[in-house]
N, CA, C and O atoms as CSV, one atom per row, in Angstrom:
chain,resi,resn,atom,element,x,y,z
A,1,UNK,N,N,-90.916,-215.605,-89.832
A,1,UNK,CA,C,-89.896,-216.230,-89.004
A,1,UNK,C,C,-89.822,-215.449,-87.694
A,1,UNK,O,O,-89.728,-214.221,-87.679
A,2,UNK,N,N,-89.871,-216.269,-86.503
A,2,UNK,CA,C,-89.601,-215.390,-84.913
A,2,UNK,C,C,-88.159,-215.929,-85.069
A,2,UNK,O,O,-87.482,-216.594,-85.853
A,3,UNK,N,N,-88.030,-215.046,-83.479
A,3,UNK,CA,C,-86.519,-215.234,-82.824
A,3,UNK,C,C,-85.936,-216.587,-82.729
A,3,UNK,O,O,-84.735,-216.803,-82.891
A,4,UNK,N,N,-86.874,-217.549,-82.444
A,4,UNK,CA,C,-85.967,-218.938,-81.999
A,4,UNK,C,C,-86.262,-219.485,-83.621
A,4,UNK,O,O,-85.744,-220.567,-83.898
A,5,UNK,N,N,-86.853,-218.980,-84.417
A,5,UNK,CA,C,-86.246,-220.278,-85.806
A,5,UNK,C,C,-85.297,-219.137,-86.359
A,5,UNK,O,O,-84.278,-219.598,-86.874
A,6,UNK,N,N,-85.383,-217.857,-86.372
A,6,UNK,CA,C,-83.605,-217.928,-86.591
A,6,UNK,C,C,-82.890,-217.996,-85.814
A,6,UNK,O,O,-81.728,-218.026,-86.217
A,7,UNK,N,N,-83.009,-218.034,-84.929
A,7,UNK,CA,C,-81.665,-218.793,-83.705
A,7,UNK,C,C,-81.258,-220.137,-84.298
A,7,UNK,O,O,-80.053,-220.311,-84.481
A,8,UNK,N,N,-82.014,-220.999,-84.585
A,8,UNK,CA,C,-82.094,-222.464,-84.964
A,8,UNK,C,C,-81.653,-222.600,-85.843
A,8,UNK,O,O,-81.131,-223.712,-85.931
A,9,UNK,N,N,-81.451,-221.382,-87.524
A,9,UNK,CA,C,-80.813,-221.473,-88.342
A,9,UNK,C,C,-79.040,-221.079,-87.756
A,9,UNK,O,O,-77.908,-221.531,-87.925
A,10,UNK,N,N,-79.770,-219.867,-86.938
A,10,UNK,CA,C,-78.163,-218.962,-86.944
A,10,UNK,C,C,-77.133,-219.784,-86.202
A,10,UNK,O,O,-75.936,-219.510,-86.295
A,11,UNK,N,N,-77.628,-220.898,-85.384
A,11,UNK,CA,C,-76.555,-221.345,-84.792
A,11,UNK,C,C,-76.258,-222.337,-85.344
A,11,UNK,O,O,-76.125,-222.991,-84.309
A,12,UNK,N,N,-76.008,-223.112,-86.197
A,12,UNK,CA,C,-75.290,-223.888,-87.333
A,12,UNK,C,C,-75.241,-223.327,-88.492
A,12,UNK,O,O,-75.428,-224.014,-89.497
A,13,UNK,N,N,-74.923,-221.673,-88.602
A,13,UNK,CA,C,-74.072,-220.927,-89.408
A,13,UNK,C,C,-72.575,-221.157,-89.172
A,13,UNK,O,O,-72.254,-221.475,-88.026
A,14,UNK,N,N,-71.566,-221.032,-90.149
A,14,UNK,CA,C,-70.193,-220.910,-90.328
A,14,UNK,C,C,-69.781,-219.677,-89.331
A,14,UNK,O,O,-70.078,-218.487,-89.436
A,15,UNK,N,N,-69.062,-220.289,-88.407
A,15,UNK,CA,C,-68.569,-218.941,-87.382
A,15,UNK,C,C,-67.847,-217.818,-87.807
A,15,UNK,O,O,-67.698,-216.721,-87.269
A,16,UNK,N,N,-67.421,-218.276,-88.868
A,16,UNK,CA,C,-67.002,-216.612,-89.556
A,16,UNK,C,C,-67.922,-215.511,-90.353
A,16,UNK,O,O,-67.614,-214.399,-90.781
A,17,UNK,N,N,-69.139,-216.213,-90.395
A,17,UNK,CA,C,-70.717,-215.125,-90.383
A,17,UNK,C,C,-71.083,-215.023,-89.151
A,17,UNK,O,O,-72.250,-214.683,-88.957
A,18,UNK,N,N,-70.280,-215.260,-88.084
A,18,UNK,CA,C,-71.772,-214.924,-87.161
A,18,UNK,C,C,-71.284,-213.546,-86.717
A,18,UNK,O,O,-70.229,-213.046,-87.109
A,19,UNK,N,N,-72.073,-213.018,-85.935
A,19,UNK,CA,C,-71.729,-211.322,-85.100
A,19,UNK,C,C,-71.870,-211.869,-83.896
A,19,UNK,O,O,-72.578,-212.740,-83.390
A,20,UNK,N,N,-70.555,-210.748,-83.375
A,20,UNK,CA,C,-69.979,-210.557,-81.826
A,20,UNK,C,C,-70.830,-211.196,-81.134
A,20,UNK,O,O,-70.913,-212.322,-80.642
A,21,UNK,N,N,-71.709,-209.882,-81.206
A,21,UNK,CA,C,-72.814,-209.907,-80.230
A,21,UNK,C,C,-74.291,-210.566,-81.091
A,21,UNK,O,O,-74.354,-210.543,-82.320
A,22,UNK,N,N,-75.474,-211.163,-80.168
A,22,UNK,CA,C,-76.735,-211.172,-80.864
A,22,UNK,C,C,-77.505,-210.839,-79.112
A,22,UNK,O,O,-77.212,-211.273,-77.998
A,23,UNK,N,N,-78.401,-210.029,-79.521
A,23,UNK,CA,C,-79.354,-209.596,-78.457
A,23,UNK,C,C,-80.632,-209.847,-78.698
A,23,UNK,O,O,-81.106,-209.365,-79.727
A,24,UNK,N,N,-81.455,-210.620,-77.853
A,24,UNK,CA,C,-83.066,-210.990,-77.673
A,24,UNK,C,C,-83.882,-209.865,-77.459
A,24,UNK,O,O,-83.713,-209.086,-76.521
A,25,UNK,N,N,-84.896,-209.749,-78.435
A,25,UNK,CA,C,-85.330,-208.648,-78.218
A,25,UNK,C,C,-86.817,-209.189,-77.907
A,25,UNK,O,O,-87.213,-209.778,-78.912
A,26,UNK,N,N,-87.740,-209.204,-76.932
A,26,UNK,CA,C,-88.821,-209.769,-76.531
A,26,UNK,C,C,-89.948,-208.814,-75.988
A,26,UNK,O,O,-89.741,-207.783,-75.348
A,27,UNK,N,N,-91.179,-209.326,-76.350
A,27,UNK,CA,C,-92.525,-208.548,-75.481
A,27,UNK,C,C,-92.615,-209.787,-74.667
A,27,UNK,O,O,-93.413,-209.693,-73.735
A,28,UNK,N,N,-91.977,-210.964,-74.786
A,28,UNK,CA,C,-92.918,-212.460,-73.709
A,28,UNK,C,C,-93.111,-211.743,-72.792
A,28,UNK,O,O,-92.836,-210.551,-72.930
A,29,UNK,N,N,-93.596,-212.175,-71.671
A,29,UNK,CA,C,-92.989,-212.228,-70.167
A,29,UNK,C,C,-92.946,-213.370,-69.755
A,29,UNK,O,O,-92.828,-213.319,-68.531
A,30,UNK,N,N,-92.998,-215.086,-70.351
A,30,UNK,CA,C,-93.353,-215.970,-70.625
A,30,UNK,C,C,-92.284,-216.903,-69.535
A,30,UNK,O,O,-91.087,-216.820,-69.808
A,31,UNK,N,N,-92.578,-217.562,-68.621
A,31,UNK,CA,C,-90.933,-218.224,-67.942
A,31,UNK,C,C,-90.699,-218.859,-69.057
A,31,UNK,O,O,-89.533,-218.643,-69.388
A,32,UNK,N,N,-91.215,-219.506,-69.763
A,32,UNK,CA,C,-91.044,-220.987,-71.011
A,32,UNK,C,C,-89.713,-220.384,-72.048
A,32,UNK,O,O,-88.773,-221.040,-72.497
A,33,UNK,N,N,-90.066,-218.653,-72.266
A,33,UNK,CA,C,-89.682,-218.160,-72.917
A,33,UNK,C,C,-88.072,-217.672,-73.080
A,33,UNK,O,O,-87.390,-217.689,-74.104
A,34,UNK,N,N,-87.758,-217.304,-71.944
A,34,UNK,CA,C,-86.730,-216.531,-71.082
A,34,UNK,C,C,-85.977,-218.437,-70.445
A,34,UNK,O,O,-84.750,-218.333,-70.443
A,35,UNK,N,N,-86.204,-219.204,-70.203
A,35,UNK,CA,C,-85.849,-220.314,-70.425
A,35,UNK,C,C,-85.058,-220.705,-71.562
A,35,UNK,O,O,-83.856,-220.952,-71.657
A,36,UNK,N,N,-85.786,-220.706,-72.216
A,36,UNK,CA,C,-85.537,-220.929,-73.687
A,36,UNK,C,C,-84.518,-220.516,-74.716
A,36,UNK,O,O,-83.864,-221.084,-75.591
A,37,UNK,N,N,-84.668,-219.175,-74.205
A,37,UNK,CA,C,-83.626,-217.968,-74.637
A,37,UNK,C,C,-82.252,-218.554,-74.059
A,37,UNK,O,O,-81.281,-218.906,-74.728
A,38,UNK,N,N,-82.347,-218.571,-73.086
A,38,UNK,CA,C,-81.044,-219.086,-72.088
A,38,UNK,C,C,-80.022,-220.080,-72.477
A,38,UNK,O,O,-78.884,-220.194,-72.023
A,39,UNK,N,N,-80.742,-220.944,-73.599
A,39,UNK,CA,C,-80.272,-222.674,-74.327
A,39,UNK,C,C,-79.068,-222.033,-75.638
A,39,UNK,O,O,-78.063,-222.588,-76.083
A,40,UNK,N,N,-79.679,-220.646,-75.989
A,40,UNK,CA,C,-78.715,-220.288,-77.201
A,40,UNK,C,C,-77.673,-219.808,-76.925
A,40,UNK,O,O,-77.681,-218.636,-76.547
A,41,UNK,N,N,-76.222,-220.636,-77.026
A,41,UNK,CA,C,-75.241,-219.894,-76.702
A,41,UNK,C,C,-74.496,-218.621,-77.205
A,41,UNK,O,O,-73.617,-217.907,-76.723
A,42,UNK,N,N,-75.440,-218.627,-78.760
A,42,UNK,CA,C,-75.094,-217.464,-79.186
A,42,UNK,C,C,-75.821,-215.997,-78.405
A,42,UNK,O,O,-75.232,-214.927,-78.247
A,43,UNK,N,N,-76.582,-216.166,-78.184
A,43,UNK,CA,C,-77.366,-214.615,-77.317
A,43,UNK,C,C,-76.230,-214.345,-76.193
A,43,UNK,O,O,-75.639,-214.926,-75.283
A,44,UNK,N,N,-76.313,-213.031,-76.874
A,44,UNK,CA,C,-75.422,-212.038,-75.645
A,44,UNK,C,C,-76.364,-211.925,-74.084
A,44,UNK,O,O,-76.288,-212.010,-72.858
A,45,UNK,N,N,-77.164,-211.694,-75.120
A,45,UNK,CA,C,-78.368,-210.670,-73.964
A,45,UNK,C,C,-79.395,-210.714,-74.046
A,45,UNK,O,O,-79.653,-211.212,-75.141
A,46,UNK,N,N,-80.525,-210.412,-73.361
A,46,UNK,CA,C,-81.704,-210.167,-73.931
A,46,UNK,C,C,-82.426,-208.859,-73.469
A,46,UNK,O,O,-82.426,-208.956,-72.242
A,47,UNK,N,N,-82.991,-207.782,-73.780
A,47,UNK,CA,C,-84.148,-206.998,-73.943
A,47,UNK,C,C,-85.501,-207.304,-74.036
A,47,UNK,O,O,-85.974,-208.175,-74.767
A,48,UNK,N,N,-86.297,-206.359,-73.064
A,48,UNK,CA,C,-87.775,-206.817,-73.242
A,48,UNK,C,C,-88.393,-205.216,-74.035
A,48,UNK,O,O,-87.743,-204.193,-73.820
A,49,UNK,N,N,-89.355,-205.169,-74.710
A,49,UNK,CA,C,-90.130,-204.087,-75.311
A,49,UNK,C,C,-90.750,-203.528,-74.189
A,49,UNK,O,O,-90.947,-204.038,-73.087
A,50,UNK,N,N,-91.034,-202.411,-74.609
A,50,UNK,CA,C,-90.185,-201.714,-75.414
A,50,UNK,C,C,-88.848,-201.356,-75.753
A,50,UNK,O,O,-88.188,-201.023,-74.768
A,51,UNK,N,N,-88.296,-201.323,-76.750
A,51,UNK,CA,C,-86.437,-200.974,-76.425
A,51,UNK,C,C,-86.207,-199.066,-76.320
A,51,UNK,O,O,-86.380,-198.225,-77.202
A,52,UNK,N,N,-85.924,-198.956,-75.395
A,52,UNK,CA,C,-85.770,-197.515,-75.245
A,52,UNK,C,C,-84.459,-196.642,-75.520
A,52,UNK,O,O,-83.461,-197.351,-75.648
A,53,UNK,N,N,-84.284,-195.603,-75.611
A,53,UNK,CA,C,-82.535,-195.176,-75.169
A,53,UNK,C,C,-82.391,-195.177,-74.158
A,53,UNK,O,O,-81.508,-194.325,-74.056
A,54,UNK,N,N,-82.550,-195.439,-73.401
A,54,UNK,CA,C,-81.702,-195.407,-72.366
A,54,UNK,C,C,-81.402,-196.849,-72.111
A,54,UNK,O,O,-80.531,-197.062,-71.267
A,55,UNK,N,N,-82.068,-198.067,-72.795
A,55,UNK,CA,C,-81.578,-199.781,-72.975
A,55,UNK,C,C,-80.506,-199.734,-74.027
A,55,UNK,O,O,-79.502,-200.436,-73.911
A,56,UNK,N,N,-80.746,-198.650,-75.406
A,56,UNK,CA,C,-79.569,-198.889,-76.296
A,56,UNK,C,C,-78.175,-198.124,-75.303
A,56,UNK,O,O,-77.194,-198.808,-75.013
A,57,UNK,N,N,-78.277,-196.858,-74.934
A,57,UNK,CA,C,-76.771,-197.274,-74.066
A,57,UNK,C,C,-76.755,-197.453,-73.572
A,57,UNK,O,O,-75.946,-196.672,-73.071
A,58,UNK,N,N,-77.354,-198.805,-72.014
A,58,UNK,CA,C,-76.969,-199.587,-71.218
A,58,UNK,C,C,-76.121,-200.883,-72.233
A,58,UNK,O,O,-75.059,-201.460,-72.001
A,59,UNK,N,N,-77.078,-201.031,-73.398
A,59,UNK,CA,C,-75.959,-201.939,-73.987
A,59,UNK,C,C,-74.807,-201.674,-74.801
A,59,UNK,O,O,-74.220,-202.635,-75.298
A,60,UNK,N,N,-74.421,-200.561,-74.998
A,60,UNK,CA,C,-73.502,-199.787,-75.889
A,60,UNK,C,C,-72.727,-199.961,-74.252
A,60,UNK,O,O,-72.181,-201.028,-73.975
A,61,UNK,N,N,-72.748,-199.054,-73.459
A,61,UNK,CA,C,-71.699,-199.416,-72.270
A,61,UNK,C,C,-71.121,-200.586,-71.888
A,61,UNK,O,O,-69.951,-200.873,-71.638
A,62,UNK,N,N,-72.584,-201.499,-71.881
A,62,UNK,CA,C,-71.740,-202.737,-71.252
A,62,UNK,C,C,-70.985,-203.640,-72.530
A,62,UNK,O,O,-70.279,-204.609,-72.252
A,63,UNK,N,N,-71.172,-203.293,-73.671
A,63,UNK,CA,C,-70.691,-205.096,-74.660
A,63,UNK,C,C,-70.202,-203.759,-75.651
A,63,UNK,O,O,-70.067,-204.180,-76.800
A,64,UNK,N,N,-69.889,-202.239,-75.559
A,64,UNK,CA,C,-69.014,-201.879,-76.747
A,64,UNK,C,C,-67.783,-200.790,-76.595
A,64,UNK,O,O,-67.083,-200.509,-77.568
């Protein structure tokens, strides 16, 4: 399973399972991709790979 078929499940989950936040975590560099991403209203955010520390607390600052 990739990111967009569980997106496709996760977003006609019961809203009292879902979490706060959900963050995209991607190698694309794909426009089709990052498009795409954009349609799920559940994504907070997205990240490209590598994920580094210094991306985990840019997102710990901004969404905690």
């Amino acid at each position: 399973m990739d990111g967009f078929e569980f997106l496709e499940i996760y977003k006609n989950l019961d809203p009292k399972y879902k979490a706060k936040h959900i963050f995209g975590l991607t190698s694309s560099a794909s426009f089709y991709d990052l498009v795409k991403i954009k349609t799920y209203v559940d994504i907070t955010d997205h990240i490209y790979k590598p994920f580094t520390t210094m991306d985990y607390v840019s997102l710990v600052k901004k969404y905690f």
